[in-house]
N, C-alpha and C positions, 0 to 999 in steps of 0.2 A: 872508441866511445867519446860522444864530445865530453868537452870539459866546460865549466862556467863561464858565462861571462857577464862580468858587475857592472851593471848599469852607475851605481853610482855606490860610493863608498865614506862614509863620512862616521861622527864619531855613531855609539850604541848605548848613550846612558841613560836612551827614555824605558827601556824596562828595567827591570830590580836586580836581574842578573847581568852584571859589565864584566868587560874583557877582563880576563886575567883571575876570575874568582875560581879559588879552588875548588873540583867537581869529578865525583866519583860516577861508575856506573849504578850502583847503587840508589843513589839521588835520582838518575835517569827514570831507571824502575819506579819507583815511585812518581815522578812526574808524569810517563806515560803509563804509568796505570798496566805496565805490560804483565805484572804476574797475576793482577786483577782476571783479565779479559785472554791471556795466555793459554789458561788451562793446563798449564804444566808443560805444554808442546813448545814456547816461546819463552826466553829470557833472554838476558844480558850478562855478557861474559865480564872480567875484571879489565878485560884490553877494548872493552866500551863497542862491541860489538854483538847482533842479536844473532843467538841461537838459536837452534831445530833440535828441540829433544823430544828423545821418543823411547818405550819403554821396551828392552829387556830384560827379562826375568827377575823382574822386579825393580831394575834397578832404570835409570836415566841414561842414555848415550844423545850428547849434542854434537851440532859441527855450527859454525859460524854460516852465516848469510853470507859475509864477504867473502868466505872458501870457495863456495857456492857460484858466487857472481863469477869469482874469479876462474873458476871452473867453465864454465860458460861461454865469458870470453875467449878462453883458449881454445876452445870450439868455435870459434868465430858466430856465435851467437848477438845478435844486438839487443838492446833495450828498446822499447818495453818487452818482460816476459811477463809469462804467467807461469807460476812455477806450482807444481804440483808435489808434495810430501806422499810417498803411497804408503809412508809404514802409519801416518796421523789416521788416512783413513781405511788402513783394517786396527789400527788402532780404536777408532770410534764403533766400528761394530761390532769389535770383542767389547767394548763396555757397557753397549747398550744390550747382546744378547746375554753378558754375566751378569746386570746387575736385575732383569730381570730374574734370571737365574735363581739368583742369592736372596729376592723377593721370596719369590714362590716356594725355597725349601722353608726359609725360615719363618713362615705362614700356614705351611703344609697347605700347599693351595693344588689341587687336583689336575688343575689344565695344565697345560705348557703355553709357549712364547714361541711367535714366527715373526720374525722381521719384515716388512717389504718396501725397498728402496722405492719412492716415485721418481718413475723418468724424468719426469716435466722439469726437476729441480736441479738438473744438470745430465742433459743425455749426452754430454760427450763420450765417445768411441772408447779411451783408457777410462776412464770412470767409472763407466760399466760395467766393461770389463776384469778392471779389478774388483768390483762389487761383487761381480758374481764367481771369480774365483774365492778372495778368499772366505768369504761372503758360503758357500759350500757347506764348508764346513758345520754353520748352524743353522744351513735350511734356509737362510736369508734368501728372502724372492726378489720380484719386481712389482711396481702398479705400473699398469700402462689406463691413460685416459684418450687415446686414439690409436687409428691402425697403424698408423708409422710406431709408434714404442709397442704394439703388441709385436710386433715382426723382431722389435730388438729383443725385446724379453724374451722370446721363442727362439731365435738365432743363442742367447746367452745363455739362458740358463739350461743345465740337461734336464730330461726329462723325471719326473719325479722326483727333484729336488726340492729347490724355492718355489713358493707359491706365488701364479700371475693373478692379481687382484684387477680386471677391470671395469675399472668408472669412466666416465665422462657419456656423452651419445653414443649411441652404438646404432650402425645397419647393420644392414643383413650380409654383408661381407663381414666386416667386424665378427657379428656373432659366428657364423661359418668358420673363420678363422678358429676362433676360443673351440668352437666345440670339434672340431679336429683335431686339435691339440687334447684335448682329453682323454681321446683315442689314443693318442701319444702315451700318453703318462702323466701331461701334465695337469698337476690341480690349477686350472685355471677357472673363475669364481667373478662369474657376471657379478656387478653388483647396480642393481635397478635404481636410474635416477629421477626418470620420469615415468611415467604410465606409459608412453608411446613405446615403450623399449620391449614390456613384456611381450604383447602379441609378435612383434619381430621376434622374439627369441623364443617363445612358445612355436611358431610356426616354421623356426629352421629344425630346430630340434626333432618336431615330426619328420619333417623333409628326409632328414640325414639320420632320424632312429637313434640318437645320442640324448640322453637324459642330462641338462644340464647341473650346475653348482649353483645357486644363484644364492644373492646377499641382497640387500636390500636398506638402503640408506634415507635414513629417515630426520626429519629435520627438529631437532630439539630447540625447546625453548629460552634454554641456557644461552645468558650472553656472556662472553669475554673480555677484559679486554686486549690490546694491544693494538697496531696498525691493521693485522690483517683480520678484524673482527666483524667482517660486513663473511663470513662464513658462516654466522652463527646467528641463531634466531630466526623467528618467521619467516624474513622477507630474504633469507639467504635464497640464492640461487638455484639450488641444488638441493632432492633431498624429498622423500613423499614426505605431504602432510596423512595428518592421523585416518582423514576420513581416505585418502588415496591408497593408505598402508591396508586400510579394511577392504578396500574395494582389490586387492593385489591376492591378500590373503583369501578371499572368495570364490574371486578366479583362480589360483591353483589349486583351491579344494575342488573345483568344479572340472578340471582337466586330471585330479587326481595326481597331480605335482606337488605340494603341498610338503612333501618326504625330500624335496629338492634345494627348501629353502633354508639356506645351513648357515645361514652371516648377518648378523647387524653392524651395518656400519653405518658412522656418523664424524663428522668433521668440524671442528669448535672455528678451527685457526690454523696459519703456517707459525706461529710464531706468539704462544701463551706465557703471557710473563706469570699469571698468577695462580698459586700450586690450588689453591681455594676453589679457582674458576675451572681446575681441570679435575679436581675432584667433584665437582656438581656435576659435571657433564657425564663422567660415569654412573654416578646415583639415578642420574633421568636416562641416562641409554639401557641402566638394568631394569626401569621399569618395562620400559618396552621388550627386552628380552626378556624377561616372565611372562609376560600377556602373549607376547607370539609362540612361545612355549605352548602355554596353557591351549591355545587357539590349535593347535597341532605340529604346528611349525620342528622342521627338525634341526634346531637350532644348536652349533657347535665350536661356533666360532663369533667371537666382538672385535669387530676392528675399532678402533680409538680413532683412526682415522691419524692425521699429524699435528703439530701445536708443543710436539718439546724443542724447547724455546734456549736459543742460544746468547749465552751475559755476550754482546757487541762490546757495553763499556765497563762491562765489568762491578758491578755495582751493585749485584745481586739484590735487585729490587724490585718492581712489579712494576718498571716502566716501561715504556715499549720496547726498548730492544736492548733488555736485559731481562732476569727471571731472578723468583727468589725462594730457588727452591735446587736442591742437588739434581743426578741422573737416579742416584740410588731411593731420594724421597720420592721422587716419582714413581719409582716404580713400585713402593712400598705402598703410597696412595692409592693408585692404579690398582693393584691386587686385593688393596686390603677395602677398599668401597665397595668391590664385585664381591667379592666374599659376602658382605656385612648386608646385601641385598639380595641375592641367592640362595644362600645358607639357610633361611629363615624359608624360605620356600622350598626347600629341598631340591632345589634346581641343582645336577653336577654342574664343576667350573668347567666355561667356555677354553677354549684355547685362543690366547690373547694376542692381536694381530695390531701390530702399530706402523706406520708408514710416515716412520723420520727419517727424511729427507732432511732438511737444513740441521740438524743437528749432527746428521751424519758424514757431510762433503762438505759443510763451511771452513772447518778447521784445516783442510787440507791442502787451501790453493792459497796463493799469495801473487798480489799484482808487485812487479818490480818495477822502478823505472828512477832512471837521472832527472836531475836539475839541468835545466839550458838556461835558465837567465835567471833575473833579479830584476826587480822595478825599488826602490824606495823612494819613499815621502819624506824628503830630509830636503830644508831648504840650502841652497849654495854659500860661499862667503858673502857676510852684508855686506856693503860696501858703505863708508864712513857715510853718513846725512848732505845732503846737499839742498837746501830748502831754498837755496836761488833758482835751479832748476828741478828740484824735484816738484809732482805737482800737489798741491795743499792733504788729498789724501793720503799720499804716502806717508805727509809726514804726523800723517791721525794713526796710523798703525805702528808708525815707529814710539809714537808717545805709549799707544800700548801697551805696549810690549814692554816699555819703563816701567810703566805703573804696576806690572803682575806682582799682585802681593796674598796669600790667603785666605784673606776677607773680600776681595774683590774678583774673584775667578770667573765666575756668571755676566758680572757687566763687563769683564774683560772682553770675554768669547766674544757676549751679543756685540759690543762695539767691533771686534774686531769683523764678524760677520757680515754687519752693516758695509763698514769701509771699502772690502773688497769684493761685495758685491756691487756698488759705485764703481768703482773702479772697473768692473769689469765691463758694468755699460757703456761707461764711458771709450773702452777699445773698442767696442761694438758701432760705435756710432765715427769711431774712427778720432773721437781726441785725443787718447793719448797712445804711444806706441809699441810694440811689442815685446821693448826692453825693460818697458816702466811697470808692462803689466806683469813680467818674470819677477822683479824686484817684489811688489807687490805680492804677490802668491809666498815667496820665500819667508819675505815678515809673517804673513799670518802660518804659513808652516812652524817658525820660529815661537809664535806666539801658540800655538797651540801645544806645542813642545814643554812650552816655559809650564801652561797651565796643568798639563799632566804631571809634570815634574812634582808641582804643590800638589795635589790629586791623590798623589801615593803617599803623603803624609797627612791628609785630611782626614777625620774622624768620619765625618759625613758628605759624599759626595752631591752637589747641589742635583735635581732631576734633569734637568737641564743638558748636565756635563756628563751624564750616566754612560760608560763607554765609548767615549771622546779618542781613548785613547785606540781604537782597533782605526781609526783615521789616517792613526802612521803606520798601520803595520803594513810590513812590505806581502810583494806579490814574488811569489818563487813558482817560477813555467817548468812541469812537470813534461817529462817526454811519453804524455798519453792521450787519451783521450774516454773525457768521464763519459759521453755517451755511449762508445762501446765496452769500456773495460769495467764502469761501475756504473749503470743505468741506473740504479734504484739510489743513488746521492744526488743524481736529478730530476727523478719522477717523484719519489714519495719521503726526501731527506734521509734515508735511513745512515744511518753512523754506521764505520768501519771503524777501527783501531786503524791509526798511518801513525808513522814512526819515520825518523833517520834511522836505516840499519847498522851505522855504523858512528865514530866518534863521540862516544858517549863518556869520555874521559874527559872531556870540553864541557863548559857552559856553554847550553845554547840560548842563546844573549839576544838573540831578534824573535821577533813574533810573528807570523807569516799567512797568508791563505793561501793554498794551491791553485794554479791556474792550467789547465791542460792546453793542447797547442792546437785546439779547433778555434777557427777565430768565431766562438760565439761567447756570450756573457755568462751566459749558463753553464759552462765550462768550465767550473771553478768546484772548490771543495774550500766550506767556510762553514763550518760546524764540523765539531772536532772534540772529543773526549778527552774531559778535564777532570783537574783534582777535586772540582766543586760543582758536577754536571756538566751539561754541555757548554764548550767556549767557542766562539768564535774566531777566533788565532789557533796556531797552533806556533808551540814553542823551536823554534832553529838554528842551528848554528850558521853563522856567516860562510860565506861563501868564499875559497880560496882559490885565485884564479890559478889557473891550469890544474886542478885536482876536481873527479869525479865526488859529486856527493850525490848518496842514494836512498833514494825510500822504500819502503813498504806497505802496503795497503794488504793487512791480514784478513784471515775470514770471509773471504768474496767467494769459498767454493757453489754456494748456494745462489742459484740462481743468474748471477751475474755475468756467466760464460755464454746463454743462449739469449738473455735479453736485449745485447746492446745490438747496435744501428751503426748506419752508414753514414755518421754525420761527418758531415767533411770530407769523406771518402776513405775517411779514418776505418781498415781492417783490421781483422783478427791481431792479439798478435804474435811473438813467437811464445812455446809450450814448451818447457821443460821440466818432465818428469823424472824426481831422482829416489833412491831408495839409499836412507843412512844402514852404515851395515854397525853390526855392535861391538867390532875395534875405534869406532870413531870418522872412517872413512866413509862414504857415500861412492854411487855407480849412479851415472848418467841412462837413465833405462830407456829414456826417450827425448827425441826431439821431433818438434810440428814446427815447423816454419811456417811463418804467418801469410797475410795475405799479401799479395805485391799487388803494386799499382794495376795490374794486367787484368787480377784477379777480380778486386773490386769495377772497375771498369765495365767486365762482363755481367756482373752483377744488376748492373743496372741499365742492362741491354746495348751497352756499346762493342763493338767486335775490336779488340786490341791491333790485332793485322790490318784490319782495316783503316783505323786512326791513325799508324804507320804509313800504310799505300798516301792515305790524302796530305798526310804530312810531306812525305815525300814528294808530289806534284806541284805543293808552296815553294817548298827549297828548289823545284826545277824552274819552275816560274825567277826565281830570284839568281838564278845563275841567268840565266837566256837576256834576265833584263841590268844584268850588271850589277848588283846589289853585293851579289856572294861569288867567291871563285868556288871551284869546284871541291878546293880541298876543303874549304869552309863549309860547303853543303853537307860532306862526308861526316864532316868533326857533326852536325848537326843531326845526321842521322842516327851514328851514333850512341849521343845523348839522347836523344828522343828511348833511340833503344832499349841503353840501360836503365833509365828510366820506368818503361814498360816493365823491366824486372824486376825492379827494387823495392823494399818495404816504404809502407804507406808512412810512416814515423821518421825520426829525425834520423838520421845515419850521419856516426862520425867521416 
C-alpha cells in the first residue's frame, strides 16, 4: 500500500486545534457527526478507530475498519475498495418490512406490506442477490424499469415469491416477457406510464390468452421537496394525467379488463426529506384510489412508489439529504392517512407496496481508499528584509504584515491583494524574477495566516474576510476517483459522511479538501458535513510519512455503483464483500477485482493485444535503429505487459 508523502510540512497553529492537544474518540464522534448519520451500523471505538456494528438478537456486534482493511491486505487486495457489509443490508430489510409490520397491527390495519427493491438503484450481481435471498423470507420482490432488470428479477426471484413491479416503457418483448412469467407463478404487475403502453399490452395478452396484472401510475399534484423533486407534480415525467387515467379506465371497461387493474401507483421522489410532504401524497393518491374503486376498477394494491429519505448528515431535518422523520413514523403516517381516507368510504385496506431503494442499500457499501499526498498553503522561511535589493513592493507587503492589528484586518487583506497582484504583473512582463515572485507569494501567504489568526478571536468577521481562512486549507490526494466511485458529489453536490477510519485518539489539527487522482478540477470533494451544516474543509490529521492513513466515504450503496464513468480511464474498483459473524469475527464472503487497464481500454473499443502487437513493432524499430538493445526491448515489453494487467489506481 503506498504510504504518504508531505509535500511540505511546516508549523499547524492556523486552526483552533494544535499539536499535542488532548483528544478522545469521543470528541471525534461528535466532530464527524458519526452516531448522527451512523444509524447505529457506524461508531468509534475507545483505540480511535471506526466500527461496523450490526444487530444480533438484540444486542450490537462490531469489528474495526482497520481489522477489515487489514484483512484485505492480507488478501492482497489493494485500495481503492468498495466494501460491501451484507448483514447492514438484510439488516435494512428486516426494519423496513417489521416496522411496517408493528404499523399495521397497532392500527388494526386490514392490508399487508410487500416490499420491492428497484434494480435501477444498484443492480450489482451480490446485491441482488442477497436481496433476494434474504429478502424471501418477507416476500421482498423486485421493480424492474427495462428488459435487462426484468430478466434479473425473473433469474432471482422464485416463482410466487417477491413481487416483479414493472415501470418505465415497455414493448412488446417487455410485455411477452411479464406475461409468461405469470404462467410461471409469477406476480408480475405492469404498471402503465404512458397511453402508448396499453394497446401493446392489451394486444400481447390477446395474442398469448394471458389476462394481465396491470397498475397504473398516475401523476399527483403534490410537490416535495428535496433534490430529486422534478418526480413530482404536473410536469413530472412520468405518470397519466386525470383526463389520460379516464381515458385508460374506458378502454378496459370496453375490452372487459377493467377486473385486471389491481395497483395505483405513484412516485413523489428518491429521496423525501419531509414527513408532511409524504403524508399529503398518500391523502391525494387515496383519492384517486376511491374514484377508481368506485369507477369498477379492481383495486388491491398502493404502491407509494420511493422517497424514504436517508439523514446523509444526519441532522434529521427537512434538508435535502437529510429527513426529519423515523422509519417507524413513516410507516405509522403511511398507514394511518390510507386509513383516515378509506375507512370513511368503506373501502378495504389496500396491500401497501413501497419500492425503497436508497434506503435500503445506501447503508451497506463504503468507498475505502488511502492518502498519497499532501499540497499545503504555508509560506517558506522569510528571509531577513533586504530593501537594497528587494524591489519596492516586497517591501509594501513586508510592512504589511507589520501593521496586522484587529482593527485593521480588511485594509490589511485589500493592500495586501493589491501588492501582489503588481507583483505578479510585473513577472509577467518579465521585471522582476522567479525568486522575488516566491518571496512575494510567501509574505502574503504569511499575511493571510497573521489575519486569520485575529479572525478567531474577532466578535465580527468583516464580509469581506468571510472564509478567508478555507485559502490555507490543504489538499489531501485520495487514491480514487470521484467520477466513478461518487458520481452524484460531482453531478448534483450530494454530501456523503467521509471520515479518517482510523486515529481518532489524535487531534486532527489540519483542515483539508479531498482531491481524487483524475487530473481534472472537478475531482475534488469540498463540501463536507459539519457541526453547523455544511463546511467546506473537512477536519485531518497530519500526515506521517511512511504510515498509511485511511478514509471512508459511507452510504454510497445507492446509486453510486452503476453511475460512474470512465473519466481518466479511471475503472471499477476492487469489491469486497464481508459478513460480521456474532463472536466479533467477520468472513470474507467475496472478492471482485476491479477493472485492469486491459479492461478499460476494451471498453472504449481499443483491442489490448493489439496495442501490445504495435507496441511491439516501436521497440523493433528501436532495436534495428540502435536506440534499444534487445534486452532493453524485452524489459519494455514486459512492462507494457504488466501494465495491461494492472489496476487502473495507484498500486504500491
Amino acid at each position: 500500500m503506498a504510504t504518504a508523502r508531505v509535500t511540505k510540512l511546516k508549523r499547524n497553529d492556523e486552526f483552533k486545534v494544535s499539536e499535542g492537544t488532548p483528544w478522545t474518540s469521543a470528541e471525534s464522534a461528535e466532530l464527524y457527526g458519526i452516531r448522527n448519520w451512523g444509524a447505529g451500523y457506524f461508531d468509534l471505538a475507545d483505540d480511535g478507530t471506526v466500527t461496523v456494528n450490526v444487530p444480533f438478537d438484540g444486542k450490537r456486534v462490531g469489528v474495526s475498519l482497520l481489522d477489515i482493511i487489514a484483512g484485505m491486505q492480507q488478501r492482497g487486495v489493494q485500495m481503492p475498495v468498495l466494501l460491501r457489509i451484507e448483514n447492514i443490508l438484510d439488516a435494512q430489510i428486516s426494519l423496513l418490512n417489521d416496522s411496517f409490520g408493528n404499523a399495521m397491527r397497532s392500527l388494526n390495519y386490514g392490508g399487508g406490506y410487500r416490499g420491492v427493491f428497484p434494480i435501477k438503484v444498484n443492480q450489482q450481481c451480490q446485491v441482488i442477490e442477497e436481496i433476494a435471498r434474504f429478502g424471501a423470507r418477507y416476500g421482498h420482490g423486485l421493480e424492474a424499469g427495462s428488459k435487462a432488470e426484468l430478466l434479473i428479477a425473473l433469474a432471482s426471484l422464485e416463482a410466487g415469491s417477491g413481487y416483479i413491479i414493472c415501470n418505465g416503457y415497455k414493448d412488446t418483448e417487455f410485455v411477452d416477457l411479464g406475461l409468461q412469467a405469470l404462467k410461471l407463478g409469477y406476480k408480475c404487475i405492469f404498471v402503465i406510464e404512458t397511453p402508448t403502453e396499453l394497446p401493446i399490452i392489451l394486444e400481447s395478452s390477446r395474442a398469448l390468452g394471458i389476462r394481465p396484472i396491470l397498475g397504473v401510475r398516475v401523476k399527483l399534484s403534490s410537490r416535495v421537496g428535496g433534490a430529486w423533486n422534478e418526480s413530482s407534480g404536473d410536469r413530472s415525467i412520468f405518470g397519466l394525467t386525470t383526463s389520460q387515467l379516464v381515458e385508460t379506465i374506458d378502454l378496459l371497461r370496453r375490452q372487459e379488463m377493467l377486473d385486471c387493474l389491481q395497483l395505483l401507483h405513484y412516485h413523489l421522489g428518491s429521496q423525501i426529506p419531509n414527513i408532511r410532504d409524504i403524508r399529503s401524497g398518500v391523502l391525494e393518491a387515496c383519492r384517486y384510489y376511491v374514484d377508481l374503486v368506485k369507477e369498477g376498477a379492481a383495486l388491491s394494491y398502493l404502491d407509494l412508489g420511493g422517497g424514504l429519505a436517508v439523514d446523509y448528515d444526519g441532522s434529521q431535518t427537512n434538508h435535502d439529504y437529510s429527513k426529519n422523520y423515523s422509519l417507524d413514523e413513516y410507516c405509522l403516517d403511511v398507514v394511518e392517512a390510507i386509513m383516515s381516507a378509506l375507512d370513511p368510504q368503506g373501502i378495504p385496506h389496500p396491500v401497501i407496496v413501497s419500492e425503497s431503494g436508497r434506503a435500503t442499500v445506501a447503508y451497506s457499501s463504503i468507498l475505502l481508499f488511502n492518502i498519497l499526498d499532501v499540497t499545503r498553503f504555508e509560506p517558506g522561511e522569510l528571509p531577513p528584509a533586504d530593501p537594497s535589493r528587494e524591489p519596492e513592493l516586497i517591501g509594501n507587503l513586508r510592512e504589511s504584515l507589520k501593521s496586522i492589528n484587529p482593527k485593521n484586518l480588511q485594509e490589511c487583506y485589500n493592500d495586501a491583494v493589491y501588492y501582489r497582484e503588481e507583483i505578479r504583473e510585473l513577472f509577467k512582463r518579465g521585471q522582476i524574477r522567479l525568486r522575488e515572485l516566491s518571496l512575494a507569494e510567501d509574505i502574503f501567504l504569511e499575511i493571510v495566516r497573521g489575519i486569520v489568526r485575529e479572525l478567531e478571536q474577532a466578535k465580527r468577521v468583516p464580509a469581506g474576510l468571510a472564509g478567508l481562512e478555507h485559502s490555507l486549507s490543504d489538499i489531501y490526494y485520495g487514491n480514487f476517483s470521484v467520477f466513478q466511485s461518487l458520481p452524484d458529489v460531482w453531478a448534483i453536490e450530494q454530501i456523503f459522511p467521509i471520515m479518517p477510519v482510523h486515529r481518532h485518539t489524535e487531534a486532527p489539527t489540519r483542515q483539508a479538501i479531498i482531491a481524487d487522482i483524475t487530473c481534472d478540477s472537478d475531482g475534488k470533494i469540498d463540501r463536507f458535513i459539519g457541526k453547523r451544516g455544511v463546511g467546506k474543509t473537512l477536519p485531518v490529521h497530519p500526515l506521517t510519512e511512511g504510515e498509511p492513513y485511511y478514509f471512508g466515504v459511507f452510504l454510497v450503496g445507492a446509486y453510486q455503483e452503476t453511475l460512474g464513468d470512465l473519466h481518466n480511464l479511471m475503472g471499477d474498483t476492487n469489491v469486497v464483500s464481508v459478513r460480521i459473524n456474532e463472536d466479533g469475527t467477520f468472513d470474507v464472503v467475496r472478492e471482485m477485482s476491479g477493472d485492469s487497464i486491459a479492461d478499460v481500454l476494451s471498453y472504449v473499443e481499443y483491442q489490448p493485444q493489439q496495442l501490445l502487437e504495435q507496441f511491439r513493432k516501436i521497440a523493433e524499430h528501436g532495436v534495428r535503429d540502435g536506440r534499444i538493445s534487445l534486452a532493453e526491448r524485452q524489459s519494455m515489453l514486459e512492462a507494457f505487459s504488466a501494465s495491461l494487467r494492472g489496476y487502473t489506481y495507484y498500486e504500491d
